[in-house]
C-alpha positions in Angstrom: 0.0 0.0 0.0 1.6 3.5 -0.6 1.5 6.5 1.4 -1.0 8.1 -0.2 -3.0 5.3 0.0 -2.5 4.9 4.0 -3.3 8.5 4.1 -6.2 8.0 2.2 -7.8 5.0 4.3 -6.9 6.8 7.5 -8.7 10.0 6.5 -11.7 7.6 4.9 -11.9 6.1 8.5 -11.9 9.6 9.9 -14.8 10.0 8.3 -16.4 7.2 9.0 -16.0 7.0 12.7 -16.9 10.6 12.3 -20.4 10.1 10.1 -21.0 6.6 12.6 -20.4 9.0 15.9 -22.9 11.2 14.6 -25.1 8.5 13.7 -25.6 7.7 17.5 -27.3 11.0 18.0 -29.5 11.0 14.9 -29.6 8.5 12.4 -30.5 10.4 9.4 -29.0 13.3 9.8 -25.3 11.9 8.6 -27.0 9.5 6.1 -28.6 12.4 4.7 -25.8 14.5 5.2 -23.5 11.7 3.5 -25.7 12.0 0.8 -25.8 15.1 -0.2 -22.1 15.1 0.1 -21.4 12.9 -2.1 -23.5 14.2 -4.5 -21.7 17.1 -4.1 -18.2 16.1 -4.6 -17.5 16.0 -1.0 -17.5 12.1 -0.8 -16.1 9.2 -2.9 -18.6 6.0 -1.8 -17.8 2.8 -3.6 -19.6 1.9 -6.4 -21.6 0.0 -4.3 -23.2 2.7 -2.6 -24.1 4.9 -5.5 -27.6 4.0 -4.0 -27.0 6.6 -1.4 -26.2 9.2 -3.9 -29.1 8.9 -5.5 -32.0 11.7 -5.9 -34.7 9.0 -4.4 -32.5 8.9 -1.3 -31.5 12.1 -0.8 -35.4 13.1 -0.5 -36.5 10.6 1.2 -33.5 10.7 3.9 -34.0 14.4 3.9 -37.6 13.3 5.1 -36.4 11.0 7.7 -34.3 13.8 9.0 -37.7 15.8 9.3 -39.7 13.0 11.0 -36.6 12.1 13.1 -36.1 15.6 14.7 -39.9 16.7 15.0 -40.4 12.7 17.0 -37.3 13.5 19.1 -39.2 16.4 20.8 -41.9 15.0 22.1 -41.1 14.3 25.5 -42.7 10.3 25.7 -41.9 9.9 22.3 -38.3 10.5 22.2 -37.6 7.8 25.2 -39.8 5.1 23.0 -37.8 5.4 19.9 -34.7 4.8 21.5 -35.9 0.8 21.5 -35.5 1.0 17.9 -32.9 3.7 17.0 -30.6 2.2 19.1 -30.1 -0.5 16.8 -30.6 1.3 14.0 -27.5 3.6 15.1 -25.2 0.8 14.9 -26.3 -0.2 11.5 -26.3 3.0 10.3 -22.8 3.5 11.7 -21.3 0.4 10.2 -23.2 1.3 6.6 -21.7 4.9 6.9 -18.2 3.8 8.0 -17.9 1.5 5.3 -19.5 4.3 2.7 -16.6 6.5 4.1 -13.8 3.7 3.3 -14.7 4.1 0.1 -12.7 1.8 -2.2 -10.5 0.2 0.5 -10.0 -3.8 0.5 -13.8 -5.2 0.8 -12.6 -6.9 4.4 -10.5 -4.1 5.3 -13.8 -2.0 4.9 -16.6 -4.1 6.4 -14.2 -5.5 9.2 -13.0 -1.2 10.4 -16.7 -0.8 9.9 -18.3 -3.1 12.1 -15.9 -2.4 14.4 -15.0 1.1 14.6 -18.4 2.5 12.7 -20.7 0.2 14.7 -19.2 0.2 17.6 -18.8 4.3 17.7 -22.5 4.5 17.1 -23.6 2.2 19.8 -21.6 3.4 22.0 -22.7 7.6 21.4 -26.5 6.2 20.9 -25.9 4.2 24.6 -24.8 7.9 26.0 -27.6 9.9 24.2 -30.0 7.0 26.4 -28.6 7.7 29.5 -28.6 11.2 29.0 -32.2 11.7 28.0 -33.0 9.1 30.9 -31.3 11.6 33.4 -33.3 14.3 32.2 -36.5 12.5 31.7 -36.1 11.6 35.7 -34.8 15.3 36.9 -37.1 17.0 35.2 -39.9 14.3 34.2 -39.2 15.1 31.0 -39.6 18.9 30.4 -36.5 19.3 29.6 -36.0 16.5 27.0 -36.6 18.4 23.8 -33.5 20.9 25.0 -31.7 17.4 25.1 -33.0 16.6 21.9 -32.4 20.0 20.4 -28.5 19.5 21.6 -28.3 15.7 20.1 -29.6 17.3 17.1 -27.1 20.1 16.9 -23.7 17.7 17.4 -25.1 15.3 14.8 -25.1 18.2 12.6 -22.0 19.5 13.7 -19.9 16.2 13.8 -21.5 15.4 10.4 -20.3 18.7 8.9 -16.5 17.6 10.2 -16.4 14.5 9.4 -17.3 15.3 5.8 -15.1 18.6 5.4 -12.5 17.8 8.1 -12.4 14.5 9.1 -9.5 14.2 11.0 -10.4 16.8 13.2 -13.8 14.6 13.3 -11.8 12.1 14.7 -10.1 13.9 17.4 -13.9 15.6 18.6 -15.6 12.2 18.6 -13.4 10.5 21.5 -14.5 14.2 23.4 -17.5 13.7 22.9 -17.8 9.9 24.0 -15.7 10.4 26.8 -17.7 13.8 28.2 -21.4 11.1 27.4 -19.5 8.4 29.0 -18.8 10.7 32.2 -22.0 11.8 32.5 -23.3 8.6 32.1 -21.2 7.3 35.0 -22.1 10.7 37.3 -26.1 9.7 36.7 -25.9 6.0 37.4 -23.7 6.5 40.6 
């Protein structure tokens, strides 16, 4: 592998833990945000993505995103889609990660995808939980859409880095998980 490729891969994984980590707060928002910048340029997705690219998807993940946010602040509603978006965070973080890889080796890819991509989102998604939980308990739930509104807001924001500066991406998300991961541990002890 040369240099530039190395350098390519670890900036493609940048982006992809990046995309995955925001993926955990929203799950649209960096699918349709991957989609739209790849359309633009911004993104290089293997061939076997060009699904992604696609008009179709980029309206109806732009939807998603609308029904996604407006869901999120309802204050009962919010807590009863994290059954399901938890797992959907850790599929869409693997599917992004391995979009990001782009046209790395097909185990390379899928293996750093699972792994780092899956495993960022589930992890951010576990801390978004626990999070919303807290607040949902101090403040029976009043204060979950401002919650909601902030999830919203670093999706956006970590999807925006990871797609123009992903290596500065990767140096917010382990921030971010560790600052989740504290608060997480402050709520449950």
């Amino acid at each position: 592998m040369s240099d530039l490729a190395g350098f390519e891969l670890i900036v493609g994984l940048a982006a992809g833990i990046g995309l995955a980590a925001a993926s955990g707060f929203r799950v649209f928002v960096p699918l349709f945000g991957a989609s739209v910048a790849a359309r633009l340029g911004y993104l290089e997705p293997d061939p076997s993505f060009a699904w992604v690219t696609s008009p179709v998807a980029t309206v109806v993940l732009g939807a998603a995103v609308v029904a996604e946010l407006g869901a999120y602040l309802v204050p009962w509603l919010d807590n009863a889609l994290d059954t399901v978006a938890t797992p959907a965070a850790v599929v869409a973080g693997t599917v992004l990660a391995a979009f990001a890889l782009g046209d790395a080796p097909e185990v390379l890819q899928w293996v750093l995808a699972v792994v780092a991509g899956g495993g960022t989102a589930g992890v951010v998604q576990a801390g978004t939980v626990a999070v919303r939980a807290g607040s949902l308990v101090s403040t029976g739930g009043l204060g979950n859409p401002l919650v909601a509104l902030a999830e919203a807001l670093l999706s956006v924001v970590v999807t925006v880095l990871a797609v123009v500066v992903p290596l500065l991406a990767l140096v917010a998300v382990p921030v971010v998980v560790v600052v989740l991961l504290r608060r997480r541990k402050a709520r449950t002890a």
